[in-house]
C-alpha positions in Angstrom: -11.5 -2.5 25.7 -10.9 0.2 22.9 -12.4 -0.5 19.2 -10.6 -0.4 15.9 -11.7 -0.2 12.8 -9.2 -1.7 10.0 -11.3 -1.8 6.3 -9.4 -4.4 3.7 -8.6 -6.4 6.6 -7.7 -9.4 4.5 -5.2 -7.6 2.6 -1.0 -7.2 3.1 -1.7 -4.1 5.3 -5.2 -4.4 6.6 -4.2 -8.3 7.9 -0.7 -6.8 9.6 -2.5 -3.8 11.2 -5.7 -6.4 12.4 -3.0 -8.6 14.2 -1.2 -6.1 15.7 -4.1 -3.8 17.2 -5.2 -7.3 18.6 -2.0 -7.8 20.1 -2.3 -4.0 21.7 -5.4 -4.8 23.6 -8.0 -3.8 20.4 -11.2 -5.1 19.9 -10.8 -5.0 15.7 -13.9 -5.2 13.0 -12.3 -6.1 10.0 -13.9 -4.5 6.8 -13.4 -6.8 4.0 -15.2 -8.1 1.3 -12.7 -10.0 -1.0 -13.0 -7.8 -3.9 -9.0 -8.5 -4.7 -10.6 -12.1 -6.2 -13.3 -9.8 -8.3 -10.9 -7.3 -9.3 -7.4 -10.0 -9.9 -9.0 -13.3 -9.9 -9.3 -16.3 -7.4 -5.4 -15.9 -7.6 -5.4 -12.5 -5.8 -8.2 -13.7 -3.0 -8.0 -12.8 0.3 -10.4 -15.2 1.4 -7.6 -17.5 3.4 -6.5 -14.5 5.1 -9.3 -13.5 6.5 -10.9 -17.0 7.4 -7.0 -17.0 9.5 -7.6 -14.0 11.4 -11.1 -15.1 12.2 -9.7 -18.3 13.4 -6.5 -17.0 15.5 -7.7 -14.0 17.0 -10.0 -13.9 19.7 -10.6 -10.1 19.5 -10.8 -9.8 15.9 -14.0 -10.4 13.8 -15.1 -9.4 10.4 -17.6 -7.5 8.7 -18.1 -8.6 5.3 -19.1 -5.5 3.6 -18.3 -3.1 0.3 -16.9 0.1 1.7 -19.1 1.8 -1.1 -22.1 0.5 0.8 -22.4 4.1 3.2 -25.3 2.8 5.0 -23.5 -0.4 5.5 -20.2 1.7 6.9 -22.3 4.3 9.2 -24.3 0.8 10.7 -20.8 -0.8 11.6 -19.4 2.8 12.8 -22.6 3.5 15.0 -22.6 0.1 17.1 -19.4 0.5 18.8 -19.5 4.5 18.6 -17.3 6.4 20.5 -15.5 3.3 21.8 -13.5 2.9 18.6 -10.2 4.9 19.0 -8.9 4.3 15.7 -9.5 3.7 11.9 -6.7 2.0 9.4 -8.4 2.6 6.3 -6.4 0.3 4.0 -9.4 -0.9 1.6 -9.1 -0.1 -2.3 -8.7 -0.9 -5.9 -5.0 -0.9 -6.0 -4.4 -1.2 -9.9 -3.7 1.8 -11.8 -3.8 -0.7 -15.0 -6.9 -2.1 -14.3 -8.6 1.1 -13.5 -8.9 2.3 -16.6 -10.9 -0.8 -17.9 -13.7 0.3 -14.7 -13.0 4.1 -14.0 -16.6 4.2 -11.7 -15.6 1.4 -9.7 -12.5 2.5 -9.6 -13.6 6.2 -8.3 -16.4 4.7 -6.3 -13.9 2.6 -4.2 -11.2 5.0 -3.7 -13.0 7.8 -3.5 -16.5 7.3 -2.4 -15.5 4.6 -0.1 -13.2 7.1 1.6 -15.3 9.9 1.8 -17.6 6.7 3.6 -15.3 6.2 6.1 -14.6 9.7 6.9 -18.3 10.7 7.5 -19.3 8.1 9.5 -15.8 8.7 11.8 -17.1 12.3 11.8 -20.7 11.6 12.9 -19.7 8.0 15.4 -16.3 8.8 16.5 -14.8 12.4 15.7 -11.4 11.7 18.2 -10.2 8.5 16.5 -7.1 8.5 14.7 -7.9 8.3 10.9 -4.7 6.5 8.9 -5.2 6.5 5.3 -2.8 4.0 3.0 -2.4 6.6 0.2 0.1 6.4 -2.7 2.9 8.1 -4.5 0.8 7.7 -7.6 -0.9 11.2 -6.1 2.3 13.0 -7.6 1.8 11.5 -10.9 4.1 11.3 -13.6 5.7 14.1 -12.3 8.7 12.3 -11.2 9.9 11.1 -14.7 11.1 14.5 -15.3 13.8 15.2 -12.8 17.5 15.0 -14.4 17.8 11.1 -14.3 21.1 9.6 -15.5 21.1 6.3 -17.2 23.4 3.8 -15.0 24.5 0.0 -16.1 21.3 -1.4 -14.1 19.5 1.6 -12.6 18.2 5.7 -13.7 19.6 7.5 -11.0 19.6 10.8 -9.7 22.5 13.4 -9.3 24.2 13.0 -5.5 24.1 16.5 -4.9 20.2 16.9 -6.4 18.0 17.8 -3.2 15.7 14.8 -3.8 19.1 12.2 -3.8 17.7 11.5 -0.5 14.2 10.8 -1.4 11.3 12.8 -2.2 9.6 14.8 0.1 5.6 16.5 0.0 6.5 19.5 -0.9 6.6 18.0 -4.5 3.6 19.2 -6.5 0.2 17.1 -7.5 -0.7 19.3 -10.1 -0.6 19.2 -13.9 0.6 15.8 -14.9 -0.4 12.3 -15.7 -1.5 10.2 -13.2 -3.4 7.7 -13.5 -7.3 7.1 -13.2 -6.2 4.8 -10.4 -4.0 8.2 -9.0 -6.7 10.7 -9.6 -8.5 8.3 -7.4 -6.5 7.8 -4.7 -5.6 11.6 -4.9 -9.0 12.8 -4.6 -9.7 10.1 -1.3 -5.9 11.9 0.0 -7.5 15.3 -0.2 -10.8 14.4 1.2 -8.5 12.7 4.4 -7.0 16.1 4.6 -10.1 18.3 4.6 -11.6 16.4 7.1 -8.5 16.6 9.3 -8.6 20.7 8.5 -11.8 21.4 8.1 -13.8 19.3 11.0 -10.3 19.1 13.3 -10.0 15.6 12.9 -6.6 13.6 13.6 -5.8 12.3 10.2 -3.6 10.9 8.4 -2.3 10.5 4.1 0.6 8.0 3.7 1.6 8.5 1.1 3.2 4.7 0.1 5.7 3.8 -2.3 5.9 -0.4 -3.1 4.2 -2.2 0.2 5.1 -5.7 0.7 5.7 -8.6 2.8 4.9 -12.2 2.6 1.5 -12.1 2.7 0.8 -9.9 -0.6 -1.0 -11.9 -3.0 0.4 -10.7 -5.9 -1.8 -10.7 -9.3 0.1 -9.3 -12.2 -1.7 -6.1 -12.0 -0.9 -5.2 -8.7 1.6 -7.0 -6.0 5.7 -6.3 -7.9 7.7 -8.2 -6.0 5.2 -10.9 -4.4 4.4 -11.2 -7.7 7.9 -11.3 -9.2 8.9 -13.6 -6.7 6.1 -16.1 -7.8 7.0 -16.2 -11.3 10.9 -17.1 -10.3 9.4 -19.7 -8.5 6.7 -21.5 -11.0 8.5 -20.3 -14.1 5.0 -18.2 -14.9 6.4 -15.9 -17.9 6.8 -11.7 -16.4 6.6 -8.7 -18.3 8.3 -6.0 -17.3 6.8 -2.6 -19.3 9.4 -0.1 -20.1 12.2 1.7 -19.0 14.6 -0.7 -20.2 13.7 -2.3 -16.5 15.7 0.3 -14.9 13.1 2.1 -13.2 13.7 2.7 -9.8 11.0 1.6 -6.6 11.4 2.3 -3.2 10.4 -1.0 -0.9 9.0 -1.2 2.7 7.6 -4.4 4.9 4.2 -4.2 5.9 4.9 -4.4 9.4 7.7 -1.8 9.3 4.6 0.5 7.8 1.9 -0.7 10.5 5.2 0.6 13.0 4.7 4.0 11.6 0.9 3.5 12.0 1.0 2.8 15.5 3.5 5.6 16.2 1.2 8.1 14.7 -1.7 7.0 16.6 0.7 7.4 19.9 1.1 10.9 19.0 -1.8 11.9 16.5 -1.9 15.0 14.5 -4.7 16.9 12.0 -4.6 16.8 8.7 -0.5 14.8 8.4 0.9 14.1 5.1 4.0 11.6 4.3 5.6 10.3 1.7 6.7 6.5 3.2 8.2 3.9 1.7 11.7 2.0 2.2 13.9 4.9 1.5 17.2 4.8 -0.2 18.3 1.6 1.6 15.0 -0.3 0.0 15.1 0.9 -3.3 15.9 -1.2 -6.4 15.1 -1.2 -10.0 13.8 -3.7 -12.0 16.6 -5.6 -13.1 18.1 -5.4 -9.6 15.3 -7.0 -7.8 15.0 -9.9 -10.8 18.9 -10.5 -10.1 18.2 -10.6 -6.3 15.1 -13.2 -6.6 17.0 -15.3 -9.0 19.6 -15.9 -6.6 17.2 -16.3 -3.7 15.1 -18.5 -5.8 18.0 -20.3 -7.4 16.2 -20.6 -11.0 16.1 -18.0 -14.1 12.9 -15.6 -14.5 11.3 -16.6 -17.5 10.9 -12.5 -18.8 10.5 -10.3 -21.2 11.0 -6.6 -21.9 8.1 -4.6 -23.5 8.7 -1.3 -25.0 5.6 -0.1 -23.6 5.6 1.5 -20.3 2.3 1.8 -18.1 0.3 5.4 -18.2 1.6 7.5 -15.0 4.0 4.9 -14.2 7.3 6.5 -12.5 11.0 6.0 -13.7 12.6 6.8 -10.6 10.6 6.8 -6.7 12.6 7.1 -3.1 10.4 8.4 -0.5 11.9 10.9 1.9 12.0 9.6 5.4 13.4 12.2 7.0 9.9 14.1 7.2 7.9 10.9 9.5 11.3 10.1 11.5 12.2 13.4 12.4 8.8 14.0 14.2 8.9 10.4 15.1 11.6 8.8 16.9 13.6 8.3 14.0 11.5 5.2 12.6 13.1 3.5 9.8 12.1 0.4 8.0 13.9 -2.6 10.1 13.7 -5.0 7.4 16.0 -4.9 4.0 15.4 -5.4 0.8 16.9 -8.9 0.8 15.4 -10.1 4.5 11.9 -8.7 2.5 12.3 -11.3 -0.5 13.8 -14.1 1.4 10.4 -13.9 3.7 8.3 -13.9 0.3 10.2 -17.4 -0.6 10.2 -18.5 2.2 6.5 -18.2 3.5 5.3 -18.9 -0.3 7.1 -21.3 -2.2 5.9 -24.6 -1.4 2.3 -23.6 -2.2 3.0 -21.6 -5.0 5.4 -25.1 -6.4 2.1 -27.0 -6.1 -0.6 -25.1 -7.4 -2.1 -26.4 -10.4 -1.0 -24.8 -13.9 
């Protein structure tokens, strides 16, 4: 039986990829160490999660380590060796708030933990598919200056600009704001590519706008519209930081992503870069998706507007799908915006009613 390897197994992507490369026939070692529940609080933990997948799947087990431990990674890589066809490296510190209050463990986890996981692919099991869960945060604030036009609840591109669509890769990385959290995550993107180039390994950068689903655990640094939705629900008081709240996200389902995952593996390539997300058809700004979980949730948001708006954060993102479907059968995200948040009440609401204040 072929081996995977899925790090941040007990996250919203690392959970959906372990279930479903157990359902293909994988053997799966989860790598997760709850560090969501360091980094967010007990709130945020993925503990539940994993002690599920433990529990339900029989080809699934988990190996409770740091991805910055490198002796740690290259141990777990060299038992199953060249048996493990595929790595789903969705492990990191997510926040590009709460970076800046840690920058090294930042940097350590979405960098050095990478370049981790790359190595000992390279020296255990050079021919395995590498998928990285990269971000849109690699372009930093670069976004905020294309010709937006202020609409009634939205910013809004031009029809006829080339980007109406979405944005492709061919957007620069260079000279502008990102983030600690982006610089981060674009340093662990490059090292993806350069081993793809440079040691002819299948790799891939997705290059993720907001990823959610159900199963996010959504913190108030980290998690929009998990964590929107759970504020609807307990009447927990939300901040949204600048913009006017017409800043503009692009939305796709975790499984809809772990699709595209398995597609790439059927068909891998070296050194692949997308922007992936829910496209046009997913995208919503602030107000917009506070209107639609009000009316799913059937109660007010208890919010507030703050001038402020986060460092690197982006007024306007739609990933380009065109680039991904066109080489691969035309995926698209199957799941709207609305089936997305009704699925976040739905699976949600009764625990989040009950917890404790």
């Amino acid at each position: 039986m072929p081996n995977a390897i899925v790090t941040g197994s007990g996250g919203l992507i690392g959970s959906e990829s372990a279930a479903r490369l157990v359902e293909a026939g994988y053997d799966v070692i989860g790598i997760e160490n709850d560090t969501r529940a360091v980094l967010f609080g007990p709130s945020a933990s993925t503990a539940s999660v994993t002690e599920r997948l433990n529990r339900e799947l029989d080809s699934f087990r988990t190996a409770a380590l740091d991805i910055r431990d490198a002796g740690g990674i290259d141990r777990v890589f060299a038992e199953s060796g060249k048996e493990i066809e595929l790595v789903v490296h969705t492990a990191a510190q997510p926040s590009h708030d709460w970076a800046a209050s840690d920058p090294q463990a930042d940097f350590g986890i979405n960098a050095n933990g990478t370049l981790n996981l790359l190595e000992a692919t390279r020296q255990h099991c050079p021919e395995a598919t590498f998928i990285f869960t990269s971000t849109n945060k690699v372009y930093g604030d670069r976004p905020n200056y294309l010709p937006l036009e202020e609409q009634e609840t939205r910013l809004e591109l031009p029809a006829d600009h080339e980007w109406f669509g979405g944005i492709d890769t061919t957007m620069s990385i260079d000279s502008t704001l990102h983030s600690l959290f982006g610089a981060s995550k674009a340093a662990a993107d490059l090292l993806v590519q350069e081993y793809g180039r440079y040691f002819d390994m299948p790799t891939v950068c997705f290059r993720g706008g907001c990823l959610t689903g159900p199963n996010h655990a959504g913190a108030q640094l980290h998690g929009f519209l998990a964590y929107l939705m759970k504020c609807t629900v307990t009447g927990d008081p939300y901040t949204v930081f600048g913009y006017e709240g017409k800043q503009v996200r692009d939305n796709v389902h975790a499984a809809d992503l772990v699709d595209a995952f398995l597609l790439f593996h059927g068909r891998p390539q070296v050194a692949a870069v997308y922007n992936i997300g829910g496209g046009r058809a997913n995208a919503c700004s602030m107000l917009e998706a506070i209107a639609i979980c009000e009316r799913i949730a059937g109660r007010e948001l208890n919010w507030e507007m703050s001038d402020q708006a986060r460092v690197g954060d982006h007024r306007w993102w739609i990933s380009d799908l065109d680039e991904f479907g066109s080489q691969y059968g035309g995926w698209r995200p199957q799941r709207d915006l609305e089936t997305i948040l009704r699925e976040i009440y739905e699976a949600n609401t009764e625990r989040w009613a009950s917890a404790p204040a």
